[in-house]
N, C-alpha and C positions, 0 to 999 in steps of 0.2 A: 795400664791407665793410671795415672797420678787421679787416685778421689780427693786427697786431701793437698790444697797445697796453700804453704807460707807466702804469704806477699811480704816482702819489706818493701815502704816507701816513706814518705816525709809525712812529716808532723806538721808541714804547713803545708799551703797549696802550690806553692810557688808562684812565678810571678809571669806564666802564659796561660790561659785557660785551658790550653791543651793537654798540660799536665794530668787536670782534672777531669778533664774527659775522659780522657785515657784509663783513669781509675775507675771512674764510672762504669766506661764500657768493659771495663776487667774485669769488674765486681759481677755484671748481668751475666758476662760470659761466661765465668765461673757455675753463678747458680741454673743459669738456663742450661747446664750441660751436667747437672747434678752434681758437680764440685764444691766440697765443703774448702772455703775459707779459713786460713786461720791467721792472723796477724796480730799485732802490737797491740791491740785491745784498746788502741785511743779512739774518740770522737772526734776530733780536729783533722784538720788539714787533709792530703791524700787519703791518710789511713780510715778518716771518719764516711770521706768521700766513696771509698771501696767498699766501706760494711755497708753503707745504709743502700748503694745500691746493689749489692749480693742478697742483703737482706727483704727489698724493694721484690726484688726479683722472683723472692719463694726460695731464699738459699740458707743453707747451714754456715751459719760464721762462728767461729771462734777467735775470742781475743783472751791474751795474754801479757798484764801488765804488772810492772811493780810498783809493789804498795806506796811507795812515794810517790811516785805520778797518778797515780788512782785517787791519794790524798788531792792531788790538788785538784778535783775534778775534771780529772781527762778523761776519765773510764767511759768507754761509751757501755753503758747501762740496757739499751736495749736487742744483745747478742743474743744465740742460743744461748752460747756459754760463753762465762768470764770468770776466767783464774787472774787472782791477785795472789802473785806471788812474791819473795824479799829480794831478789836482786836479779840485775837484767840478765845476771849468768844463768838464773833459774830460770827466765825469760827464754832464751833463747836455747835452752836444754830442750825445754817443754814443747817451744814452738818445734822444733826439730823433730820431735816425738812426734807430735799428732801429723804428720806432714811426709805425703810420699815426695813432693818434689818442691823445689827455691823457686822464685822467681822475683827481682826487684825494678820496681819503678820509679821512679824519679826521686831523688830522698838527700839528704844531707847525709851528717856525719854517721849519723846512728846506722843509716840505710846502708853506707859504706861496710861500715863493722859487719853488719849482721851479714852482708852478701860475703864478704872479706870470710868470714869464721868460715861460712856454710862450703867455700871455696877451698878454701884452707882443709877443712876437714876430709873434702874429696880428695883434694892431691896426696894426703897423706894416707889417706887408706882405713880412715875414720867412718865413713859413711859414703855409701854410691847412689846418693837420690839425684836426680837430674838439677842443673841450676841455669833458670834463663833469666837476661835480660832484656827488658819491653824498653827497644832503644827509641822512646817517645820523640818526634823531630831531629834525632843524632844526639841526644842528652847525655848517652855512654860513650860514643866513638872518642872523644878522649881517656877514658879512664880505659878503654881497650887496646888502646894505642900504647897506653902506657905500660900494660902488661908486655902489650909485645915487646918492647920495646925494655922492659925487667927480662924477657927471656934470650931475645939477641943478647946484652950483656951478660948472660949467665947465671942472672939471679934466679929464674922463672924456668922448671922442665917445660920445655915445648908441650909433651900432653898437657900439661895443666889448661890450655888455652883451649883443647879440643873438652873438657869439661862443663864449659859453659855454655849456651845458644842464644846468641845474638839476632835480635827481631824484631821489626819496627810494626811487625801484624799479631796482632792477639793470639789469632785463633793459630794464625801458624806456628806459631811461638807452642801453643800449649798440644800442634800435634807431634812439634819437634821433641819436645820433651816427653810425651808418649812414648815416642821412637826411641828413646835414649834409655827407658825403662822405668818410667816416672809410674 
């Protein structure tokens, strides 16, 4: 069972409510199943959206942000824990640390990177936590498409593709990654 796991998602809310739903009901589902949270350590957008309802809920959050963004008061303040640390490589060192398994939801670029490393690290034999996608209204079917579609051309090992879990249901999402040894 994945106890701990990293969400990346956006710093803003985006622009369907559903986004934020989705974060919301991630965050309960999370703490209502004894899962400790751990993500970007911001109070805005999705990611503020997921702590306060993890938190809401009676959950264990942790956030992880760098002291530049914590400068400009993003830090959300009222976590269990919050590490401010000097760069997002430390960022995302630490979040990987506390964290049996990935999971990202709706997010820009930053979301991209973080899901991209945590991806990357698996194909190469860096780390075997589970990494799933909460595919919110089809929000990832292209950026999946485009793996496939790197692996037909030969950029992309075909297993790499069976490393991720694609899912538009929370709670299925987090038994799939169970399964996978989260």
């Amino acid at each position: 069972m994945a106890n701990s796991i990293c969400v990346y998602c956006g710093s803003n809310p985006g622009n369907d409510p559903a986004f934020a739903l989705a974060a919301r009901e991630f965050g309960q589902l999370l703490a209502l199943g004894g899962r400790t949270l751990v993500f970007g350590g911001g109070r805005v957008g999705l990611m503020g959206t997921l702590a306060d309802a993890a938190l809401a809920a009676g959950g264990r959050v942790i956030g992880v942000i760098p002291e530049k963004l914590a400068a400009k008061e993003l830090a959300h303040l009222g976590l269990t824990e919050l590490h401010r640390v000097p760069s997002m490589h430390e960022r995302k060192a630490l979040m990987a640390e506390r964290s049996d398994a990935f999971v990202a939801l709706p997010g820009g670029l930053g979301t991209l990177d973080e899901l991209f490393e945590a991806w990357t690290w698996s194909q190469l034999g860096f780390q075997r936590k589970p990494i799933g996608l909460l595919n919110v209204k089809g929000f990832f079917d292209p950026l999946v498409e485009f793996v496939r579609q790197s692996a037909a051309s030969g950029f992309v090992n075909q297993g790499a593709l069976d490393l991720v879990a694609v899912d538009d249901d929370a709670e299925r999402l987090i038994e799939r990654l169970d399964a996978m040894g989260g």
